[in-house]
N, C-alpha and C positions, 0 to 999 in steps of 0.2 A: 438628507437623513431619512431612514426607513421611517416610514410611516405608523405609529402604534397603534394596536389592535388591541382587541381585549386581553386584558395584562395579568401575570400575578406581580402587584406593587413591590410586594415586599425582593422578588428576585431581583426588577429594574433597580431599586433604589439601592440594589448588595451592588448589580453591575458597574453603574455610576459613579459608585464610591470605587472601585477596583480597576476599572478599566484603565486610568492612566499610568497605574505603577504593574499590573499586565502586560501592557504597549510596551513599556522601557525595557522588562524582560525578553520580550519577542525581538528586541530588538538586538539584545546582548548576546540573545541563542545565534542570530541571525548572524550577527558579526563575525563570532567564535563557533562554527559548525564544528562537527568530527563525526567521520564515518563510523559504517557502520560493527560492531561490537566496539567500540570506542569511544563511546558518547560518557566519557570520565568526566569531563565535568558539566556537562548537561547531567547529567545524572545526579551528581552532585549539589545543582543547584535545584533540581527538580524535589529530592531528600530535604532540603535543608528547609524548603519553602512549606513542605506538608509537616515537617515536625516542628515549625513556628506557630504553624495552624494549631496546631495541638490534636493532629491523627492518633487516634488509640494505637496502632499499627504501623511504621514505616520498614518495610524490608524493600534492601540495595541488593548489588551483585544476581539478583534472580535474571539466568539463561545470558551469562556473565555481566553486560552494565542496566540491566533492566529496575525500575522502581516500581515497587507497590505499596500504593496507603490505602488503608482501612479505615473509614470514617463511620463511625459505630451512630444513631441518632437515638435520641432522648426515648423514641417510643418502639413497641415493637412492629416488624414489617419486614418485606422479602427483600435479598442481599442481589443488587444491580451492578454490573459492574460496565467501564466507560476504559476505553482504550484513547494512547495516543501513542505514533511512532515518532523515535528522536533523532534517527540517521539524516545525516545528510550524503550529499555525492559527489564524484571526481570531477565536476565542472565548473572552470574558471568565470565567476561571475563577473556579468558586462550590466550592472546597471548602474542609473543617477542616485541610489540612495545614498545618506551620508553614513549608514552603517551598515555596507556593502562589507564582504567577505572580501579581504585577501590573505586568508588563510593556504597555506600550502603546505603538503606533505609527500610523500612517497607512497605509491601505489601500484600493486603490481612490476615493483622495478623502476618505475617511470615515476620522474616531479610533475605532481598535477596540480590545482586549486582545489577548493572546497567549499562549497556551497550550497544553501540551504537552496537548491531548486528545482524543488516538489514541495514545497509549504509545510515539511515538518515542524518548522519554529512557529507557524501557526497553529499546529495541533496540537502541541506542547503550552502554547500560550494558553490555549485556549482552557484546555484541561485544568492548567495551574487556576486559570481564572475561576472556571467551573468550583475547584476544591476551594479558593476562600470564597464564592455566595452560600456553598451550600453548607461548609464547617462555620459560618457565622448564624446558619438557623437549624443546628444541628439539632436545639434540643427539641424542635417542634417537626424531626425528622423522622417517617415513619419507615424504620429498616434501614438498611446498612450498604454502606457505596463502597466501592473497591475501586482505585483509580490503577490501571494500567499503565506503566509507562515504557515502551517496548523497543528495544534496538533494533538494529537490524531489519527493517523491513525491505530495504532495498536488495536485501541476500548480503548474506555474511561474506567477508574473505573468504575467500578458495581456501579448502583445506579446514574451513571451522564451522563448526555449527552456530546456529542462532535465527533469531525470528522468534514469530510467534510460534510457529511450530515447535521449539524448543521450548520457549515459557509452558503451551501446554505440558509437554511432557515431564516437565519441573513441578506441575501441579498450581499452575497460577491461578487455574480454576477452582482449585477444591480449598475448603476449608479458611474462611465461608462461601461457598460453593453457589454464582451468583445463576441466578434463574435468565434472566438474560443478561448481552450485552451490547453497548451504545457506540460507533464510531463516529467520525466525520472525516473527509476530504479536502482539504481546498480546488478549488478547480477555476484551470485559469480562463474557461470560457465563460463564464457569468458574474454577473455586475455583482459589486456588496449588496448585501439586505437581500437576494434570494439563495434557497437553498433549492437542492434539485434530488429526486428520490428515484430509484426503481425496485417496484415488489417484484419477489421473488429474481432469477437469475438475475446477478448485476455487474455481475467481471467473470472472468473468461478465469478459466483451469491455463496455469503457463508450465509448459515444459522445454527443455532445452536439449536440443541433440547434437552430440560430435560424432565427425562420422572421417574414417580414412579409408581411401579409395588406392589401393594398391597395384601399382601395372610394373611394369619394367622401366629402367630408362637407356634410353637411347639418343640417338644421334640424329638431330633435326631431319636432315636431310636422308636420314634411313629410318623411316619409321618401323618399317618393317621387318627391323630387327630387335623391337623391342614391344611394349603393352604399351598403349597409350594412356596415363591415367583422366588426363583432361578432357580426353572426348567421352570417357564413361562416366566422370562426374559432370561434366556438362549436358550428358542425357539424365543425370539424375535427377540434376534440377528442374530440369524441363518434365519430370517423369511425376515429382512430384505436385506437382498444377492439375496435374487429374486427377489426384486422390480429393479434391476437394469437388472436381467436378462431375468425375464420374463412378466413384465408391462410395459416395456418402448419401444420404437424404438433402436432396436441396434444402431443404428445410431447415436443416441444423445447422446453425452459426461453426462454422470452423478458419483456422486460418495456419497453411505452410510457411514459411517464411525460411529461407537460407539467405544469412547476411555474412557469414563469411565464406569466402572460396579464396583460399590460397594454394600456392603450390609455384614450382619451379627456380630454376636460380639463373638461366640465361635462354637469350629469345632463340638460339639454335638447337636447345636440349631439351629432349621429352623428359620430365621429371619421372624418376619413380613415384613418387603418391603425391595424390592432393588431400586438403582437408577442408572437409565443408561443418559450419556448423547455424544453428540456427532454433527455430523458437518454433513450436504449433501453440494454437489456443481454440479450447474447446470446451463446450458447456455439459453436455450429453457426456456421461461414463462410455457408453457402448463407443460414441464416436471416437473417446484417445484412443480407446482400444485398435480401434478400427486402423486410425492412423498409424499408430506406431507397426502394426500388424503389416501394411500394406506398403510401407517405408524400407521395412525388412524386404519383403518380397519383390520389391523393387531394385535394390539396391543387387541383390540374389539372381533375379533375374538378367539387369543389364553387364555386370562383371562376370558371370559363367559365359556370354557373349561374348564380350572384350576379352575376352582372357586375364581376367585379373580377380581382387580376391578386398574384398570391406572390412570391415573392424563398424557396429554402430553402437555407438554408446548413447543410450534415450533414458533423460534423468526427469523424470516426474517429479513437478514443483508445485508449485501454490495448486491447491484444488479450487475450483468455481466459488467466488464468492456471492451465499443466496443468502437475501434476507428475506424472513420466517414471514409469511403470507401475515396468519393471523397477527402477528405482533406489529407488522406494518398498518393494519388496520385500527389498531387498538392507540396505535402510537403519531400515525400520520394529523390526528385533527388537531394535534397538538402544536405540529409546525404551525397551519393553518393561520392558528389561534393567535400561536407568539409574532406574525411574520407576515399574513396575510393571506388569502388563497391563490393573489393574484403573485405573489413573492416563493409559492411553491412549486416548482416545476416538473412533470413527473418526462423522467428521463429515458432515453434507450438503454437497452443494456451496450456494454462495450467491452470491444475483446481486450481491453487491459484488465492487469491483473494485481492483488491485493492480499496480503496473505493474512489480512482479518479472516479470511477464507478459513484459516485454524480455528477459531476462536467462534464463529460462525456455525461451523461444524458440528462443535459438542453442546452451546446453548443456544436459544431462539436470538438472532442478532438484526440489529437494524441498525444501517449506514448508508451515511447522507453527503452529500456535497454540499460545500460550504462556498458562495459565488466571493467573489477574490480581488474586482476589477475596479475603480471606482468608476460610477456612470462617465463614458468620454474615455476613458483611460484603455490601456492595451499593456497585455504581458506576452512575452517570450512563450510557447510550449511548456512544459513538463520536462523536465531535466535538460533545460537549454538554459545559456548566458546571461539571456535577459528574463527568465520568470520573476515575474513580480506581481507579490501579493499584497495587498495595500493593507495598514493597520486597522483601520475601521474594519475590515472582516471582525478583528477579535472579538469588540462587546455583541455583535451577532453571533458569533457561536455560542459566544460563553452562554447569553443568554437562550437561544435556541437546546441548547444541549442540558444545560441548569432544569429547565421547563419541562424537557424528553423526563429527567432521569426523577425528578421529581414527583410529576404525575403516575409513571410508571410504580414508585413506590405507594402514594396514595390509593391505587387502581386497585392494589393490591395486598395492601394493608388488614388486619383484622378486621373483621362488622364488629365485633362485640365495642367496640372503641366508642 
């Protein structure tokens, strides 16, 4: 068990009471996944549970299956708001639990599984948990909570919108229009009972590029009668390993990445085109620019060589997710408090990425990771068969996250009071 530290009583004693009918729901989320803009009945069950609480506020369908509740507090005070993502993903879960996913759908054309694994049924828990401690001390609540509940984080189906980039532009921030906002992570490299922080940069800007490399095709054995397309995208990839080492500041975190290269349809035919497509991640403005900039000129340069001719298509995704210096300041002694200093861990930044990045953006945000493991125990990777997040995470966030959003309202509540 984590070890208690200087406490507010009355949040432990809301947790304690809540935490085992929390657990049963993480558990049912867990069972019953659904991708992303899909999350109908997570959604549903996420609605029914804030308008039992008795939220002044429940709006459904926002940035299509998104929830938001408005929990109004007995006193006046500034409007915080606390995000949680409910997607789950195309991967067929391999673990021992007895309320493992074997849910399955159709994706992209292809029967896949479905499974919660990147811990959104924990963040979803945790939030539901969060909304009954602090709608049962609402009246002694100074200021007004907005719970977020957000599809899509993983990126919508091809072809639709969604995320939190969409909720902003639906206006999920304005009206009550929250001064900050609160995330968490599960993360499956740290034990339960710590949480792990980075001020300022803390995930990587993701963008994704498709790129067709156009040559001629010909006849294996007569290359020379045709454009080769495979020897000009195989210098491209090679081409671009120097945009990280030799166009940029050493300095600056960046990262190329080409994961797909296909092309061809027999081992004696030069194909006419390949396609490559793949991901950069960057923290610095100046540097995507740079990249994309020098991807082009790349691409430009080695096919007027080969005799052939590109197509690049470079889709700018999530921006850098940064949490607001001061607010991490104002807000970090409060993990401390609830959790320990020795249960805080201050983290590196990492080129994954998180599209709180929206949300981030427009008001001061601060997001933490939530350790996942139990002491002794091991989970699968981040969107692998065997991630497993173990249920005691839960009454730690809840209470970690209860403590954040609370203090924060009192920080900043009226003097005249």
């Amino acid at each position: 068990p984590t070890p208690l530290h200087a406490q507010n009583p009355a949040i432990d004693a809301a947790v304690a009471l809540v935490q085992d009918s929390i657990i049963r729901l993480r558990e049912h989320i867990h069972q019953y996944p659904e991708l992303g803009n899909r999350e109908f009945k997570t959604a549903e069950l996420v609605a029914n549970h804030l308008r039992a609480l008795g939220f002044d506020e429940v709006q459904t369908g926002v940035a299509h299956t998104g929830v938001v509740g408005i929990l109004r507090g007995g006193r006046p005070g500034p409007v915080v708001a606390v995000r949680a993502d409910m997607d789950a993903l195309p991967v067929t879960e391999f673990t021992s639990y007895p309320f493992r996913s074997t849910v399955r759908t159709t994706y992209l054309g292809q029967e896949v599984g479905v499974s919660h694994a990147c811990g959104h049924d924990i963040h979803v828990a945790v939030q539901l948990g969060v909304a009954s401690v602090l709608a049962g001390m609402r009246d002694e609540l100074p200021g007004t909570v907005k719970f977020i509940f957000q599809p899509a984080e993983e990126g919508p189906p091809p072809g639709e919108e969604g995320g939190a980039d969409l909720m902003v532009r639906e206006g999920v921030l304005q009206d009550p229009a929250p001064s900050a906002i609160f995330g968490l992570h599960s993360f499956a490299e740290m034990e339960v009972g710590k949480v792990g922080f980075t001020s300022g940069p803390a995930l990587a800007a993701v963008d994704h590029f498709r790129i067709r490399i156009i040559g001629q095709q010909s006849h294996g054995a007569a290359p020379h009668l045709g454009v080769d397309p495979i020897v000009m995208a195989s210098q491209a990839v090679t081409a671009f390993q120097t945009i990280r080492s030799r166009n940029l500041p050493p300095l600056e975190p960046s990262v190329v990445t080409v994961g797909i290269f296909r092309g061809g349809t027999r081992f004696n035919i030069i194909p006419n085109e390949v396609a490559l497509e793949g991901t950069v991640r960057t923290y610095n403005p100046d540097v995507r620019d740079a990249v994309e900039r020098r991807m082009g000129e790349i691409l430009e340069g080695i096919t007027a060589a080969g005799g052939g001719t590109y197509e690049l298509d470079y889709d700018r995704g999530t921006p850098a997710t940064i949490n607001d210096p001061a607010l991490g300041e104002q807000m970090l002694p409060t993990l401390v408090r609830v959790l320990g200093a020795e249960n805080v861990v201050d983290l590196e930044p990492t080129m994954g990425g998180e599209d709180f990045a929206y949300f981030a953006n427009e008001v001061p945000g601060f997001y933490f990771r939530l350790g996942q493991v139990i002491p002794g125990g091991t989970s699968g990777g981040h969107h692998t068969p065997d991630f497993m997040a173990d249920n005691s995470a839960v009454p730690v966030g809840i209470r970690a996250m209860s403590n954040l959003l609370l203090d924060y309202l009192n920080a900043g509540r009226p003097a005249s009071e």
